[in-house]
C-alpha positions in Angstrom: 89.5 92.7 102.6 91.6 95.2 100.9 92.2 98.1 103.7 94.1 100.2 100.6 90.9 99.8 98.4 88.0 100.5 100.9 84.9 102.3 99.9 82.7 102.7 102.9 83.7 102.7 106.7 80.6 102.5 108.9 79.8 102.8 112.8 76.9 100.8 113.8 75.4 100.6 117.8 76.1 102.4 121.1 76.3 100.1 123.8 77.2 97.1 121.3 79.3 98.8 118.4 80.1 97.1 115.2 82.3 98.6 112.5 81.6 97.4 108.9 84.1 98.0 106.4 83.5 96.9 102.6 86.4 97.6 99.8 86.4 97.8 96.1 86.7 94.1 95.5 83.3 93.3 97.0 85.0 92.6 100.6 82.9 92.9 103.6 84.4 93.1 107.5 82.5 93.4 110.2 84.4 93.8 113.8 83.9 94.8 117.3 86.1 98.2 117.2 87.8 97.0 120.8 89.6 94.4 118.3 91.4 97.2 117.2 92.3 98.5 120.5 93.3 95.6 121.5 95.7 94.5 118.8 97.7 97.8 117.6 98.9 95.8 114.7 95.6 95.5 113.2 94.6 99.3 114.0 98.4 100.5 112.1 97.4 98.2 109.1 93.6 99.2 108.8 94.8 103.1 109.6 97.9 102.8 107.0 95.2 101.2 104.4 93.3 103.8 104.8 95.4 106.2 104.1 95.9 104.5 101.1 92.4 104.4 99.7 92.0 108.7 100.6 95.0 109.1 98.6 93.4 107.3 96.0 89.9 109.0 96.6 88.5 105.4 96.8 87.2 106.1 100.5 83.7 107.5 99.5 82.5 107.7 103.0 83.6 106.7 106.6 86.8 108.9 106.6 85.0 110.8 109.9 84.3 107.2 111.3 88.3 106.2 111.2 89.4 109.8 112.6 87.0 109.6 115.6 88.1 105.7 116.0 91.9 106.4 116.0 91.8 109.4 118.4 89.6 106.6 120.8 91.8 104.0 120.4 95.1 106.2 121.1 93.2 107.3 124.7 93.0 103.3 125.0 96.4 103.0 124.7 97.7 105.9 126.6 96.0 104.7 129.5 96.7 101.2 129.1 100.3 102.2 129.0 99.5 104.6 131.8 97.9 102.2 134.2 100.9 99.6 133.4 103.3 102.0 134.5 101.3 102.8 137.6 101.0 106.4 137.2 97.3 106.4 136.9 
């Protein structure tokens, strides 16, 4: 999966969600989009690919999809980092 190639970025399900990525190369992904919450790693390199492919004006479609998904994950993480610190 090329993150810096992708063409489509798609939000499937609302009690069971499923993102579905597919690049330029023919690459598919399919992934539960708390995988990404979970693991800020992945979420910097799928958000820095991205970027890459809207520079690029690869990213036909989905670009609404990864906004909405980054501004969920960082409320994740702020209260993860919240609720570890105790000031809930």
């Amino acid at each position: 999966m090329r993150t810096d190639a992708l063409l489509v970025v798609e939000l499937y399900g609302q009690v069971a969600q499923r993102l579905v990525l597919w690049d330029a190369y023919g690459g598919r992904l399919d992934l539960n989009p708390r995988v990404l919450a979970a693991n800020p790693l992945l979420w910097h390199l799928l958000d820095t690919g991205a970027r890459r492919s809207r520079e690029r004006w690869t990213l036909r479609s989905g670009t609404d999809v990864l906004r909405e998904l980054g501004e969920w994950i960082d409320g994740e993480t702020a209260r993860a980092v919240l609720g570890t610190s105790g000031l809930e």
